[in-house]
N, C-alpha and C positions, 0 to 999 in steps of 0.2 A: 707287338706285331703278331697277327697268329700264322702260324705253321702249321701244315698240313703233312701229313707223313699217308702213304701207301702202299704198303706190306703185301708183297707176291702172294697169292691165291688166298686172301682174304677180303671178303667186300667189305668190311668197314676200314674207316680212317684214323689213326691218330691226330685228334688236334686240340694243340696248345700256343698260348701267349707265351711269347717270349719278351725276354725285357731286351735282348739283345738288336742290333738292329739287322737288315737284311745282307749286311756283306758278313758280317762274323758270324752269323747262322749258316751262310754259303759257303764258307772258308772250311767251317766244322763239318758239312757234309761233304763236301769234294773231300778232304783227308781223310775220312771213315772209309769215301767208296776208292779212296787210292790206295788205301792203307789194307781194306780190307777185314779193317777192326768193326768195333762196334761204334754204331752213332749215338752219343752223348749230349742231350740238350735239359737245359733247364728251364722248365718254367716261372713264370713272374711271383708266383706262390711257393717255392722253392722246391719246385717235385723235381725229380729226377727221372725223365724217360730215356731206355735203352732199348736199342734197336740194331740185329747182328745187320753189319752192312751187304751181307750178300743175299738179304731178302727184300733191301728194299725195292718199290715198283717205281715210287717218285717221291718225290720233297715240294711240297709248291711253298715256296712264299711270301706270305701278304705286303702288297704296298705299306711302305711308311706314310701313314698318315693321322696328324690331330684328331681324336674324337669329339665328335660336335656335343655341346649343350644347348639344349633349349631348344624349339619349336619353328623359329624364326628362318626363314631362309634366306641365304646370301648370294 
């Protein structure tokens, strides 16, 4: 699923795939901006991004959905 992150007074975005799905990526940002700490995600390649929670602008993220193969439409 990707994840979009937006960082107060910076125009660009961080964005990663996560393997996690959209409630336990929601769970981990709500507790960063409740807590205050930093927000903690992993990507599906094993990266590590950190992000202090009181700069974030927003979190968007992406529908759970199968990726198509092949050309064909259904």
């Amino acid at each position: 699923m990707e994840v979009k992150i937006g960082i107060q007074n910076i125009g660009r975005e961080i964005v990663l795939e996560s393997a996690q799905d959209a409630d336990a990526v929601a769970k981990v940002v709500g507790d960063a901006i409740a807590k205050g700490s930093e927000l903690r995600l992993t990507d599906d390649k094993g990266r590590l991004v950190i992000v202090p929670a009181n700069v974030l602008g927003y979190v968007e993220i992406g529908a759970e959905e199968a990726r198509r193969v092949g050309f064909g439409a259904l």
